[in-house]
N, C-alpha and C positions, 0 to 999 in steps of 0.2 A: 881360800877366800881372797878376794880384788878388791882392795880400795881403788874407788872409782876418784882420782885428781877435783880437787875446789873449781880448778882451772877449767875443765872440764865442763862439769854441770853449769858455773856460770857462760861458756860459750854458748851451751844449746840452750841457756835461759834467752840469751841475746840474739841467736837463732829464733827462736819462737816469736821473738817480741817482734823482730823485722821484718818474718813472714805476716804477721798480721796486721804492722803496718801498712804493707804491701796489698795485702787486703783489704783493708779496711778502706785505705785511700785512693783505689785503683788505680794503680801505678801504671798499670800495665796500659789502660785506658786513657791515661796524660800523658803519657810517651808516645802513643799516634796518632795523640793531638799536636803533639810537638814535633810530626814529621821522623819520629827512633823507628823508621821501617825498614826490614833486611829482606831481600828476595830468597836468603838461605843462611847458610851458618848458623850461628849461635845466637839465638834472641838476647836483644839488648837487654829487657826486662833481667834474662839471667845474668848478667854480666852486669848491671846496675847494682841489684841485689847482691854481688858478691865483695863491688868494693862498700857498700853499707857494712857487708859483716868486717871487711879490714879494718873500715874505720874506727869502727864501734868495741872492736876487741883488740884494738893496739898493734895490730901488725901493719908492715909494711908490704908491697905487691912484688918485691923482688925477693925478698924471705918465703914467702908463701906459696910461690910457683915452683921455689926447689923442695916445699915439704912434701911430707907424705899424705897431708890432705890438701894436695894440689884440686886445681879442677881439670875441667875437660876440657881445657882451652885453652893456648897459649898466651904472654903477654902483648902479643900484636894485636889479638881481637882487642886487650882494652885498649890500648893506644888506639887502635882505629874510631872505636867507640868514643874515645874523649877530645881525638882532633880532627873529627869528621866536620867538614862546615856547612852539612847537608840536614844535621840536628840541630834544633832550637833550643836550645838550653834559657835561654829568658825566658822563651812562654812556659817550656816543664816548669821551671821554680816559679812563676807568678800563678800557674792553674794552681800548682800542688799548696802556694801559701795561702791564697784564697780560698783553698777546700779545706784547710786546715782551721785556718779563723774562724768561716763560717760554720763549721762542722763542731770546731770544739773549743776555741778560745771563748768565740760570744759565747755560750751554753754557760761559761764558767760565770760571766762579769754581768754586771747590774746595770741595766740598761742608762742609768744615767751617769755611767762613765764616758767621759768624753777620748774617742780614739783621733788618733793622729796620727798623719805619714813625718815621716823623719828622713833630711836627703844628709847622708854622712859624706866628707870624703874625705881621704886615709889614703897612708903610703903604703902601695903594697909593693916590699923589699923583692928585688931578684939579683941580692949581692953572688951569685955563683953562676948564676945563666950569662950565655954568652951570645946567642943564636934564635933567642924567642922573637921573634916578630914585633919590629915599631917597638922594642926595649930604647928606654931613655933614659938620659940622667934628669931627674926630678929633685926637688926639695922636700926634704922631709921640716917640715913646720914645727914640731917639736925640740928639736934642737937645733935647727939652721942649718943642718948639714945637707949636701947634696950626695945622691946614692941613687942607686942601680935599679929602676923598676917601672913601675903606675904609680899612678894615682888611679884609685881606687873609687869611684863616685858609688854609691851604694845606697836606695828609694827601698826604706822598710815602713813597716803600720807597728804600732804599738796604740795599747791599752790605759799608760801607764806604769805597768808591773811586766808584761811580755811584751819582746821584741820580733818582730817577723820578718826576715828580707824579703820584697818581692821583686826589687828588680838589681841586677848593678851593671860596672861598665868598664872598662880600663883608660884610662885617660894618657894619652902621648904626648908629645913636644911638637910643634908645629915646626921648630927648628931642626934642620937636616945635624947642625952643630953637634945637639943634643942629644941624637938616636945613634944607639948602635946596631941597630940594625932594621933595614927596609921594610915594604911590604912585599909578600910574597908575590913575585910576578906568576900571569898566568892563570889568575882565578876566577872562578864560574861569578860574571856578574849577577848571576840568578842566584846564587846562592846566601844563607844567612851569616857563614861567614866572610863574605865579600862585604855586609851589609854593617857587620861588626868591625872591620878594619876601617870603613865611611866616617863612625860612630868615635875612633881612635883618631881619627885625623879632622874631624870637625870639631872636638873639644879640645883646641889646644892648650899646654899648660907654659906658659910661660917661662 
């Protein structure tokens, strides 16, 4: 007789749940609205779906490609997958939040609650990066210190009780002083992330 691991049955619970997420929300159908198209290789959809399971059960992507439930596909497809500037990642997170609210937050709440957008902005730390594109030294506001990163501009809806991101942004230094490191020469001015680097250098931070 096999005792089947806790560890176990709760991954394929967390399995099932993302598959039907995935379902339910049609993922597969907001990612080519958001431009996630391949002429071949490995569909984004599966490679999306896979870093949801890392996330969601605590692994890292560098442990999980030497286990034994590796996938079919090496670490480059995601790397290629997450610094493509050929995918829209703003419009996927504002379709998929808005189909989310509409679909199942209102359902929950009372029609005379009053929602509201909410614009946050926040330090987001890159104390160990050295080579991330338009990195600056910014002010962190909470303790007056200056550190390694964005500012983090961040357009979510709330209910009151739930928070939803639908959009955010990185924020740079206008000062050359300030940045350690350039924009990448050479990039598709068609492209969305040509259009997000505009976005880092139009907001600058003081």
């Amino acid at each position: 007789m096999t005792i089947i691991p806790q560890q176990n049955i709760n991954e394929k619970h967390i399995l099932s749940v993302i598959d039907k997420f995935f379902k339910d929300f049609k993922i597969g159908a907001l990612l080519k609205q958001s431009n996630f198209c391949k002429e071949g290789g490995v569909p984004c959809l599966l490679v999306l779906k896979y870093l949801f399971r890392l996330i969601f059960t605590g692994k890292s992507l560098f442990f999980a490609l030497d286990s034994k439930d590796k996938p079919d596909f090496c670490k480059n497809v995601v790397y290629r997958l997450l610094n493509s500037v050929r995918y829209n990642w703003h419009k996927f997170l504002l379709l998929l939040a808005s189909t989310v609210i509409r679909e199942r937050i209102e359902k929950l709440t009372s029609d005379n609650r009053v929602n509201v957008f909410i614009v946050d902005d926040s330090l987001y730390e890159r104390g160990r990066s050295k080579e991330v594109e338009l990195l600056a030294r910014v002010k962190d506001h909470t303790d007056g210190k200056y550190k390694k990163g964005f500012r983090m501009l961040t357009l979510g809806w709330s209910d009151g009780n739930t928070f939803c991101p639908l959009s955010f942004t990185h924020l740079s230094s206008d000062d050359r002083k300030n940045r350690y490191c350039e924009q990448v020469e050479n990039l598709d001015k068609r492209t969305v992330g040509y259009k997000t680097v505009l976005t880092l250098q139009e907001n600058p931070l003081k």
